[in-house]
C-alpha positions in Angstrom: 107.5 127.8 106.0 107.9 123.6 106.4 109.5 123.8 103.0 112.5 126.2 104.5 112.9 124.5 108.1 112.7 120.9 106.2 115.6 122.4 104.0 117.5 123.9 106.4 117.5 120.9 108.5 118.6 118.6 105.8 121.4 120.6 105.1 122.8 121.2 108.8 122.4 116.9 109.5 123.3 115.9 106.3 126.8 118.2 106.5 127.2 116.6 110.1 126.7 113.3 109.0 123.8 112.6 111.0 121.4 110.1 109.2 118.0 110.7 110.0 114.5 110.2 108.2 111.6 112.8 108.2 108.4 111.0 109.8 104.5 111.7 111.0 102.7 114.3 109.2 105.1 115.8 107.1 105.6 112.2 105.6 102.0 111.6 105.2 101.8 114.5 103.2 104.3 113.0 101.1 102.6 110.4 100.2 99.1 109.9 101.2 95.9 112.9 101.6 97.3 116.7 102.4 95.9 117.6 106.0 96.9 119.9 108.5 100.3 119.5 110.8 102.0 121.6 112.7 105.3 119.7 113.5 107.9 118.1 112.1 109.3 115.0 113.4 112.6 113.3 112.9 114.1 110.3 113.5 118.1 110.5 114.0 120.0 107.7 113.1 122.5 108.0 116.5 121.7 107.6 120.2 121.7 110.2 123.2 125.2 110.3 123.1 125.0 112.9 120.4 123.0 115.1 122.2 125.8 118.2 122.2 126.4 117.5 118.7 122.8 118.1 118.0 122.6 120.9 120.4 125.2 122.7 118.2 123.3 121.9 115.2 119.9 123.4 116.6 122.0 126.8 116.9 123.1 126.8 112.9 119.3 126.3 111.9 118.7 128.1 114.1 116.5 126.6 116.2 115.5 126.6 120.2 115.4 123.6 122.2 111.7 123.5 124.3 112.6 121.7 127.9 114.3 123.5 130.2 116.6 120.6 131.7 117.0 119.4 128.2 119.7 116.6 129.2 116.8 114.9 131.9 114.5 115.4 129.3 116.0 113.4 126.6 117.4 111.2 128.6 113.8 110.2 129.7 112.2 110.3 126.6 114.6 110.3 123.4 113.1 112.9 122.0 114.6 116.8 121.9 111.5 118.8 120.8 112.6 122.4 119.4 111.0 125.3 117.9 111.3 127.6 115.3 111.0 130.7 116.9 110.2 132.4 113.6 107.4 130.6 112.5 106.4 128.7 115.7 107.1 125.6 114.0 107.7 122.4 116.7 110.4 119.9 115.3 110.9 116.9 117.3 113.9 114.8 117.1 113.9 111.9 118.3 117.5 109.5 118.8 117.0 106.1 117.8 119.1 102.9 117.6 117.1 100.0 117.4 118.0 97.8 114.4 114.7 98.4 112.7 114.9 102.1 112.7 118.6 101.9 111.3 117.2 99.7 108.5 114.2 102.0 108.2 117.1 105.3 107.9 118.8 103.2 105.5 115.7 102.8 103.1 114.9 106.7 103.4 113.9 108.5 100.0 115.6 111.7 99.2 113.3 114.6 98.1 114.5 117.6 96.9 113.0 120.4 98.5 114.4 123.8 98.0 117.5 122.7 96.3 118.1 120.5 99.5 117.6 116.7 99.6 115.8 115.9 102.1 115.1 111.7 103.5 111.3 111.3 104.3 110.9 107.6 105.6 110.0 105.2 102.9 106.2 104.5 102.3 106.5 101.2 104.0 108.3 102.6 106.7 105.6 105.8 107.3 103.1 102.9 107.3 104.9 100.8 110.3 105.0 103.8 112.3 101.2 104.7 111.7 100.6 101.4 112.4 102.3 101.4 115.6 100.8 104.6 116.9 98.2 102.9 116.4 95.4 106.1 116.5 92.3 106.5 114.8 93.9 109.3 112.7 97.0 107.0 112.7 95.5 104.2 111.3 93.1 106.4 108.6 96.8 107.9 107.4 97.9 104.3 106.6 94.9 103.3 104.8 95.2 106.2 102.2 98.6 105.6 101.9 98.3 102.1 101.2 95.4 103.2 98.6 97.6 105.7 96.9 100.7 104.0 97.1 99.2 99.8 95.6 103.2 99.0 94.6 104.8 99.0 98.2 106.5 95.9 99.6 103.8 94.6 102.3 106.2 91.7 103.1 108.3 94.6 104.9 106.3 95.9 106.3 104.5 92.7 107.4 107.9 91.1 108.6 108.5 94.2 111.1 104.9 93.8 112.7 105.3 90.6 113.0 108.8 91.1 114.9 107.0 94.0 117.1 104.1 91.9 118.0 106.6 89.0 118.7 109.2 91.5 121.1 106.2 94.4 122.8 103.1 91.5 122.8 99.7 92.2 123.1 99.5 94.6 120.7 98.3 93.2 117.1 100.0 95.2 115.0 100.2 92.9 112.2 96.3 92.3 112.3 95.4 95.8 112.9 97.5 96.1 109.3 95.9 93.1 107.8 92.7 94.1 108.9 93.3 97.7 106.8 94.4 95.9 103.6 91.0 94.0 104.3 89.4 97.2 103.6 91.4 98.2 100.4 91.3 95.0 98.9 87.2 95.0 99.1 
């Protein structure tokens, strides 16, 4: 079921040159411990402005957009949440433009999945999110990562917690990440 949406979604952004990266769960799975998910969640490499474009692309998937008043919606949040109406499959999308997410788009790795590459979010970069989502489930993803994945760049990822903590504040991402190597390197 994720296997065909992921596929058919690759395909429909990658022929409307959309850049995007697949994040959360489905990413996880990728490269840390298989547990249960039941979205898919996508960061798009363009802002709000592309919201028609995308709407057109949810209809080729196919796939229904959730909020009613989708403009106020994702004006409010950046995020168009949709849903597979075959499989009841949620697919978030969510229109980013910050510089580290266009970095983090850049650095995506293609996985081929049903014939169709697919960009998951690099390792370092599924880290940095889990990091700053900052959950208990969150932070246990990033800590098997980390111990299934010992060859990833933690000056990366170390350089973009610093620069959150530095711009958001009173957060500690970069120690809440030290503190998990802590743990691994035991």
């Amino acid at each position: 079921m994720f296997e065909e949406i992921l596929a058919r979604i690759g395909a429909a952004l990658v022929k409307c040159n959309i850049p995007y990266m697949i994040i959360g769960g489905q990413a996880v799975l990728l490269y840390g411990e298989p547990r249960l998910t039941r979205d898919i969640d996508i960061t798009l490499g363009v802002d709000t402005n592309h919201l028609n474009q995308l709407l057109a692309i949810l209809q080729k998937i196919p796939l229904k957009p959730i909020p009613e008043d989708i403009e106020s919606f994702v004006k409010q949040t950046m995020v168009l949440p949709a849903l597979d109406e075959t499989t009841g499959i949620r697919v978030d999308f969510i229109f980013s433009f910050t510089p580290y997410e266009t970095e983090a788009i850049k650095r995506a790795k293609s996985i081929n999945i049903l014939n169709q590459e697919v960009c998951f979010a690099s390792v370092e970069d599924v880290i940095i999110h889990k990091i700053f989502a900052g959950r208990p489930r969150d932070l246990e993803d990033a800590r098997t990562i980390l111990l299934k994945n010992p060859d990833i760049d933690i000056r990366y990822i170390q350089g973009w917690l610093k620069e959150f903590d530095a711009s958001i504040g009173n957060k500690d991402f970069l120690k809440t990440f030290e503190d998990i190597l802590k743990t691994i390197n035991q």
